[in-house]
N, C-alpha and C positions, 0 to 999 in steps of 0.2 A: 424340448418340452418346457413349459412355463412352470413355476414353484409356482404353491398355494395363493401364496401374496399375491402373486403377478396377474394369476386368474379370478381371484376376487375384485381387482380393481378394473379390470379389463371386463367383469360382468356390470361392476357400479357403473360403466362408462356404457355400456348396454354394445358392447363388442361382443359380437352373436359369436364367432368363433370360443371364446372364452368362456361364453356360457355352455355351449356344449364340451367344450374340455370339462368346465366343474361338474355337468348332469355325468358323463362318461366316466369318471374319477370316483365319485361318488355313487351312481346308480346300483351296481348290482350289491352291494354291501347294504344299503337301504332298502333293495327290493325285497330281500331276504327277512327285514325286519318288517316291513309289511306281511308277508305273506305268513308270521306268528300271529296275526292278529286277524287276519280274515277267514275265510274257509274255500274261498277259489280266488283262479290269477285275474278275474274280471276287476273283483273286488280291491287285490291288489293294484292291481294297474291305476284304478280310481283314486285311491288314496296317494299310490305315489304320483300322479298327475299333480294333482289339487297342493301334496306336500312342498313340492318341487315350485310351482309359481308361490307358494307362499314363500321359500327360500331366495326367489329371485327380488319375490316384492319386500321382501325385510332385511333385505341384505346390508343394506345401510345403518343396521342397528345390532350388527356383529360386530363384538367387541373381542378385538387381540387379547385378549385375557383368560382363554380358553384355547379348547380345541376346536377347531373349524367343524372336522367330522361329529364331535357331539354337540352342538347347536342341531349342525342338519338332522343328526337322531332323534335331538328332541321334536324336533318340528317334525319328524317321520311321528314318533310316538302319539304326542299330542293329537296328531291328524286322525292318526287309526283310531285313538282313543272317542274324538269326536264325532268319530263315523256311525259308533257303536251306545255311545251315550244315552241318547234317549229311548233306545231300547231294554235298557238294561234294567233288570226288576232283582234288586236283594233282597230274600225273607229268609231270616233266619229263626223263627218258630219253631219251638220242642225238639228241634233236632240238633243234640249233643252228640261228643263224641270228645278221648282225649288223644292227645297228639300220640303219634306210633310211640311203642318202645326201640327199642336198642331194633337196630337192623343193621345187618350184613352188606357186602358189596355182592353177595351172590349173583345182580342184578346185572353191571358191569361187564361180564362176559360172555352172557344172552341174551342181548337184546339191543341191535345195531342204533344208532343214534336216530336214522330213519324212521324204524318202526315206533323208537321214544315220541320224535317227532308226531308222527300220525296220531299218538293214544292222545296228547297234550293237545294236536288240532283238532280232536273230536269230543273237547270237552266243552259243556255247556259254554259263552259267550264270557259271562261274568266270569267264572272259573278258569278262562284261560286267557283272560285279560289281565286279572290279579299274577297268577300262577306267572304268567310271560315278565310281568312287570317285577314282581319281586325277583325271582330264584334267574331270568333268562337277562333281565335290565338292570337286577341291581338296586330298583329304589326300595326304600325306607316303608313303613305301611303306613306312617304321618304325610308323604309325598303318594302314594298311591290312594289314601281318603282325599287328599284334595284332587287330584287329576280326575278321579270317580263320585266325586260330591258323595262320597260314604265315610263313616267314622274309621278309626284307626283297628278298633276293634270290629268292624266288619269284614275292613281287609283282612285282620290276623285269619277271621272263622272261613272267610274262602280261599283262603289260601291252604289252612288244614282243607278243607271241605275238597279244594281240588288234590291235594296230595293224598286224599284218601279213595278217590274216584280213582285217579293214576295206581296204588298201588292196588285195588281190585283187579282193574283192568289188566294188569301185567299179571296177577295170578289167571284170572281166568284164560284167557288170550296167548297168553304166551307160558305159562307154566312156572311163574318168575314167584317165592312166593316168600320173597323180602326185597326190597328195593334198599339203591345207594340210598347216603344220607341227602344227597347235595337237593333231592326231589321233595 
């Protein structure tokens, strides 16, 4: 089996074996990060298509000074993100709310990560774009206003906005009637 290196240079050279070693390598860890951001596997399938020839055609502008696998996420990211962009309508109008108080881990041992899954993939577009990017990706909400051409403080309110939708859903739904913090 070829190291990373070997199969990055061996796709730059357009040695088709190699590039399926890196789609192989890489595919189902990236499918998985697609199918956060869609609502069926068609959808997925299309974004990891499209993300994957973008990784092939910019591969020449990967720089050793990271991780290989998080370039390819961001170019997964980025893709889905673009997928979803010019549908996407933020109004945030008279509708306030403050962040939860104090809550319990009660939530933790009813309710399988699956069914988490399912509540988070049935929330509005916006809201589970944010929601995915912050608490599931990691970034910043100064790095998810730019990726979403929305201010920092839009992100912050949908991000509550979806954490507020999630822990309804879990009381109703599931009987859950405080969630972790990490949500």
């Amino acid at each position: 089996m070829r190291t990373e290196k070997e199969i990055i240079f061996g796709c730059l050279r357009n040695d088709v074996v190699a590039q399926e070693q890196l789609y192989r390598r890489f595919a189902p860890l990236m499918y998985g990060i697609c199918l956060r951001y869609v609502r069926n596997r068609a959808e997925a399938d299309d974004i990891m298509q499209e993300a994957f020839i973008k990784v092939f055609d910019n591969l020449e502008n990967f720089r050793d000074d990271g991780s290989f696998e998080g370039w390819i996420k961001r170019i997964i990211v980025n893709t889905a993100l673009n997928h979803y962009k010019s549908s996407l309508k933020f109004d945030y109008k008279d509708e306030r709310f403050m962040p939860d108080e104090s809550v319990e881990n009660e939530a933790v041992g009813q309710i399988s990560t699956r069914e988490l899954m399912a509540v988070i993939n049935n929330l509005q577009d916006n809201y589970r774009l944010v929601f995915n990017l912050s608490v599931i990706e990691g970034f910043g909400h100064a790095e998810i206003a730019q990726l979403l051409g929305m201010s920092e403080a839009s992100s912050r309110i949908t991000l509550l906005r979806a954490r507020k939708i999630i822990k309804e859903k879990m009381k109703t739904h599931y009987n859950i009637h405080s969630y972790e913090q990490a949500i």
